[in-house]
Phi, psi and omega in degrees: 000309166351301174310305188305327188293327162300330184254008157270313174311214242349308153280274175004288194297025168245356177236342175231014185086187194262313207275000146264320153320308155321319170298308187283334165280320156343285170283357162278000244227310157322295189275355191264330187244009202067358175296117141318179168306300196287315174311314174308304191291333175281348165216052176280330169274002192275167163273144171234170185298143146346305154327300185305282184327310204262328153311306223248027159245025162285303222256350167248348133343321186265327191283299172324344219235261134212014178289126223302145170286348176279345159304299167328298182290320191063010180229156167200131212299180176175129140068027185087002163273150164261110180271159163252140180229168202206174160286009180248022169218161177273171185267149158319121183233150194306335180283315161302342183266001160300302190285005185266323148000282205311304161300320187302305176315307158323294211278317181090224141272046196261138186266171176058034183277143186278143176221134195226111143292096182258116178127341228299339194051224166334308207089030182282320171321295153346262204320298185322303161335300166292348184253350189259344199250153212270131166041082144286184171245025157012107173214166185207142158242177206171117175284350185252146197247036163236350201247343185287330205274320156301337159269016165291287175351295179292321147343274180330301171311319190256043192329085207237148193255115184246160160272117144253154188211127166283109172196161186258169188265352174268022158197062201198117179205124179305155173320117168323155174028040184249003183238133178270325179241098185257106179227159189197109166248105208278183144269145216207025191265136128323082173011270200304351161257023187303320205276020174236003170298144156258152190330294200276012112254010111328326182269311198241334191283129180319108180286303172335304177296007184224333205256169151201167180300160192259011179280340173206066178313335212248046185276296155310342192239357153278327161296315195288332174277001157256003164254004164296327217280332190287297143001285197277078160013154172295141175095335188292157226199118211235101181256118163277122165260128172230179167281115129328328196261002169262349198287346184273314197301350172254337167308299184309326181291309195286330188269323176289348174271352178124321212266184213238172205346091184284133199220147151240162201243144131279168194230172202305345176231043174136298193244115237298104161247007143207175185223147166227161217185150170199145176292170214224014202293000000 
């Protein structure tokens, strides 16, 4: 085993560094043989098959190519879950299930809460929710019916009970006062900033979930605060994933519409990375 680990370092770390590399042959390493961290070390010595071998010089071939390994793998971790993932949806990042955190903590042990997820991708959000928050009501919405099907999928697998629904959000708008949680991490990457990006995500990750023009960065999240404000029960609660570099021009845009302790949060390295708000009537 040795040889393989040596010749996946040796490529890898000059493109994704050493202590992500190391993370990535750890889960190629996973899906191809089932092995742990500890487990790799206790058969570092061992031959591994002609078979074996020939997996994980597929899955660094590919790695080599710049495609994310949860694509590969097709699964990726989120909130103490395992999701399946595809190219028609982004990967879960660690920083969004901080925000899945963030409403729970809010919401407390308050039962039956109405929740609405615009935007679900995977449905990690969603799903997380339904599984953390004491009897919600759970619904997502999505404009891509490759991306519903895969959080149906996950629903399933993770037995979580969600309303998913196809809609666009600009021309969809929920029931008055029928919601207590409206949360969304919409796309919100500056065009301009594609050129500080990595390949592998520029390359395989869905550019609709990530860009919007720089001409209106705050396009979605001026649609969703104007359909929370109609939305939300008294009292209801408008959850964000944000462009740090948006966050005081969407705090103001949130405090001029009406809504009431408009907060923005950090995320574990740092960086104001969501707002949260609630109505007032």
């Amino acid at each position: 085993m040795r040889d393989t680990l040596k010749k996946m370092r040796d490529a890898l770390r000059p493109i994704y560094g050493d202590r992500e590399a190391d993370a990535i042959i750890r889960i190629a390493f996973q899906h191809v043989k089932g092995w742990n961290h500890a487990d790799m070390i206790i058969h570092e010595n061992e031959q591994l098959s002609p078979f074996v071998k020939s997996e994980l010089d597929s899955i660094l071939q590919r790695l080599l190519k710049h495609e994310p390994i949860q694509y590969i793998t097709g699964e990726a971790p989120f909130h103490g879950l395992t999701f399946h993932v595809s190219p028609s949806v982004l990967i879960p990042r660690p920083e969004t299930a901080e925000l899945v955190d963030i409403i729970s903590d809010d919401a407390g042990d308050t039962p039956d809460l109405r929740v609405l997820d615009i935007g679900t991708g995977s449905g990690c959000i969603a799903i997380s929710l339904a599984r953390t928050l004491h009897f919600p009501v759970v619904s997502a919405i999505d404009v891509s019916p490759e991306a519903l099907s895969v959080a149906k999928d996950n629903a399933r697998a993770l037995s979580a009970s969600v309303n998913f629904i196809r809609a666009d959000v600009f021309n969809w708008t929920p029931a008055g006062d029928s919601l207590d949680i409206i949360v969304s991490n919409p796309p919100y990457i500056d065009e301009t900033e594609k050129k500080d990006m990595e390949p592998n995500v520029l390359e395989y990750e869905p550019a609709s979930a990530l860009f919007v023009p720089d001409s209106d960065p705050l396009m979605f999240y001026r649609r969703i605060s104007d359909i929370a404000l109609d939305a939300l029960a008294e009292g209801g609660r408008l959850y964000f994933e944000i462009n740090p570099r948006h966050a005081d021009e969407l705090s103001t845009l949130l405090s001029g519409k009406g809504f009431e302790d408009v907060e923005t949060l950090k995320d574990s390295f740092g960086k104001e990375r969501f707002i949260k708000c609630r109505v007032n009537r």
